[in-house]
N, C-alpha and C positions, 0 to 999 in steps of 0.2 A: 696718471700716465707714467708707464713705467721708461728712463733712461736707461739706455744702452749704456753701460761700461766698459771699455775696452778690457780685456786679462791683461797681466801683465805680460803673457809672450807675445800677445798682439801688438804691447807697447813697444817692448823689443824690437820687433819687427820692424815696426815705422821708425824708429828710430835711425836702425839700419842700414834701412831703404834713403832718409835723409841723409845719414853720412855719407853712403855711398853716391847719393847726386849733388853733393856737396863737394865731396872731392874731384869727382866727374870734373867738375865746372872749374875747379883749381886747376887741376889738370890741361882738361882746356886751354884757358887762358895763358899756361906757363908755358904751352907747345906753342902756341900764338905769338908770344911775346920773343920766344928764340927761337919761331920761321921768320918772323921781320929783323931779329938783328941780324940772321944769317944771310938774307937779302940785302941788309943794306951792308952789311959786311962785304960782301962778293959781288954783287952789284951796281948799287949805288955808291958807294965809297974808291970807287973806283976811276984812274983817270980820263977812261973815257967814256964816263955816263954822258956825259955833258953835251959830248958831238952825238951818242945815241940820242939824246933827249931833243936836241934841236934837229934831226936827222927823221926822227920818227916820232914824236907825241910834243910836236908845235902844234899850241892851240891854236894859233891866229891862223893857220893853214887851213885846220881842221875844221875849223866854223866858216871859212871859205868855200871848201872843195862838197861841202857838206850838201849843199841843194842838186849839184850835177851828181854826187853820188847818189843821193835820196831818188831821183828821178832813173838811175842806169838802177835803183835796187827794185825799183816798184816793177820795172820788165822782169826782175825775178822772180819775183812773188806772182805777178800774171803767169807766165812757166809753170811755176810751184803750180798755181793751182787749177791750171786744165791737166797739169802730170798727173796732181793726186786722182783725177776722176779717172781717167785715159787707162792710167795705171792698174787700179780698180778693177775698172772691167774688162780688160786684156787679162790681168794676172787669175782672176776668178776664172776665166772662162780655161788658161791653159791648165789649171789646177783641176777643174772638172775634166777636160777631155785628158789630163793623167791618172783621176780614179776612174776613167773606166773600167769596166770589168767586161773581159769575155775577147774570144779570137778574132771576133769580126771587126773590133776596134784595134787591132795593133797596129795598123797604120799611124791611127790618129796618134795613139800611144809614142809611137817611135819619133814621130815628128814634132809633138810635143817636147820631147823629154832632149833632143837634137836643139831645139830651139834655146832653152835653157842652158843646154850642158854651152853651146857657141854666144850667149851674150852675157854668161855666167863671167866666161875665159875672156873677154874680148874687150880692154880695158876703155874706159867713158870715152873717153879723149878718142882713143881709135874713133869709136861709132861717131862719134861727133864730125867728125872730116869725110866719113865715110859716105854719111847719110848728106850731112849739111853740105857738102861739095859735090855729092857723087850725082845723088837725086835732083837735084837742077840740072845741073850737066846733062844727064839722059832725059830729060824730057826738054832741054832747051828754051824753059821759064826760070823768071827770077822764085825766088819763095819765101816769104818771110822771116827773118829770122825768129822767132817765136814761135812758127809754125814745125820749123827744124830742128830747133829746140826743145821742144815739145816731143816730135818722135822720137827723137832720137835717147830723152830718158825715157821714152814708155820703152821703148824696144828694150833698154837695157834692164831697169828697173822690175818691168813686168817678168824676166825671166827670176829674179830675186825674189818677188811678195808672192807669185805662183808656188815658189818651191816650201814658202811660209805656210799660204793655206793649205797645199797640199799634205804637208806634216798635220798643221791643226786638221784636218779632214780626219786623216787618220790615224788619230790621237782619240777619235771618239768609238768606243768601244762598237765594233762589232752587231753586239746584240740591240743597240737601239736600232743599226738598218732594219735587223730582221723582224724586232718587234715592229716598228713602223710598215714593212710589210705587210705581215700579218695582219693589220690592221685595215690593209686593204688599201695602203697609199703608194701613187706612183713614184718612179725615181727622182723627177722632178720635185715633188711636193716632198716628198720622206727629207732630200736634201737641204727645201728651203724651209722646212717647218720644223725639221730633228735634228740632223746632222750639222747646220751651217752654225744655227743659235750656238748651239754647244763648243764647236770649233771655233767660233771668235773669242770664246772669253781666253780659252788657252793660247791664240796666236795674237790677241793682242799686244803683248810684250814684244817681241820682236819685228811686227809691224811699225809701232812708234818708233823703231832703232829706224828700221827702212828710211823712214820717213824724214829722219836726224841726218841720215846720208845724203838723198834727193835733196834737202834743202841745202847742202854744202854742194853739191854738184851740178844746182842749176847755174852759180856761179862761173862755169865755164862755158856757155853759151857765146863767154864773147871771143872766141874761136870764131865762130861763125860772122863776127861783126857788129853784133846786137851791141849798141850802146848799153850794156847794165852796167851792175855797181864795179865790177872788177874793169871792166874798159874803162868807165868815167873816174876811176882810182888811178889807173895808166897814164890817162890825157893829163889828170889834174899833176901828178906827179912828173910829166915831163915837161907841164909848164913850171912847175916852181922848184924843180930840180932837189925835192924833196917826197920821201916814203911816207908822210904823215897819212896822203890819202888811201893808200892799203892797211892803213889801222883803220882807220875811220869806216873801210867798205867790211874788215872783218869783224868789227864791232856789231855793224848793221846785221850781221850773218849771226854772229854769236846768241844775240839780245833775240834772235828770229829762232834761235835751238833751244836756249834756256827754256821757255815752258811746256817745250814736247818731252825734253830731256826729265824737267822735275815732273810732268803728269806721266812718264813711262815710270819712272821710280816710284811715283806713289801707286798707282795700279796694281806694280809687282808684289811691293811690300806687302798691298790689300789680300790678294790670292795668295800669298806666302800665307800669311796670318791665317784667311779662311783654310788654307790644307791642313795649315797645325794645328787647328782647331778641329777639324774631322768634317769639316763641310766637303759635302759634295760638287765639286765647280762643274 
């Protein structure tokens, strides 16, 4: 059996390669080492970490307020997640009627593309009072807060992840419509068996952002009154006359971004790699 030997530029190389992830990590750890004394230099060493620290990151608050929080965050994530589907198929469906093609549809087109450009412009908080006050009001029923919540990010939202797919739409070359034609397939089918495949792998990056926002933005539901994590932060904080409970409710929000945040970055990096590579996505 014959052994591989490295040459000796091969060994080189590795060597190299070690040095340089060697130093890397020295590196590292010497940036690390003088961002913490520069924090506690400016920071902590400071004389009023002390009233911040009992003002905002008291534990004994924090493991208190922590169950009313827990239960005003689970009404977010309930939110979150009739958004994400609502969202979905509101956004898909104004993205289709703006690739229409042809005169007969420029209704659809203008009204579409009106829809968008007004809840584009039209900040959360607005729609939220808008809808969540306005829409009981005229029909003269109460309405659930969740259910107000709920429209009120599709409305906004969907004019946002429309304007995503519709880019991914047409991001896909051209000539797959016309070959999928050709082939004898309708516009319905060309778009759910050629054109959509193709379009998500490029708009999924920016969809995961969408999604990073929606979840910081259900947060304001309690506008409307929805006991969630930001009102039961409120309540808890003006009975103990301390801020601890809005760390504790941004926490819950943060720890809820974290792995859409790291699964969007690892996604991007994949497709970056696959383009350098000469894959075709």
């Amino acid at each position: 059996m014959t052994v591989h030997t490295p040459s000796e530029l091969e060994l080189g190389r590795q060597a190299y390669r070690a040095g340089r992830a060697r130093r890397s990590v020295l590196v590292a750890i010497a940036s690390t080492i003088a961002f913490a004394v520069i924090v506690w230099a400016t920071v902590i060493n400071t004389p009023g970490w002390a009233a911040v620290q009992r003002s905002f990151f008291d534990p004994t608050i924090a493991l208190a307020s922590l169950p009313r929080i827990w239960d005003g965050f689970l009404l977010n994530l309930t939110v979150l997640g009739l958004s994400v589907i609502t969202v979905g198929i509101c956004a898909l469906a104004i993205a289709l009627l703006r690739t229409l093609r042809g005169p007969v549809f420029f209704p659809v087109r203008v009204l579409a593309a009106a829809y968008t450009d007004i809840f584009r412009g039209l900040p959360f908080i607005i729609v939220l009072y808008l809808f969540g006050f306005g829409v009981p009001t005229l029909i003269g029923e109460r309405i659930h807060p969740v259910v107000l919540g709920t429209i009120a990010v599709t409305l906004t939202y969907s004019a946002y992840v429309s304007e995503v797919i519709r880019a991914g739409i047409e991001a896909v070359h051209p000539s797959q419509t016309l070959a999928a034609r050709a082939l004898g397939l309708g516009y319905t089918r060309t778009m759910r068996t050629v054109v959509l495949p193709q379009a998500l792998r490029k708009m999924t990056p920016p969809l995961m952002n969408d999604f990073v926002a929606m979840q910081k933005d259900v947060g304001l539901i309690s506008i409307l009154g929805a006991v969630d994590a930001v009102l039961a932060a409120k309540i808890e904080s003006s009975q103990t006359y301390n801020f601890t409970p809005y760390v504790v409710a941004g926490i819950l929000f943060i720890l809820l971004a974290i792995p859409t945040v790291r699964l969007t970055d690892w996604y991007t990096a994949k497709l970056r790699a696959r383009e350098q590579a000469g894959a075709i996505l």
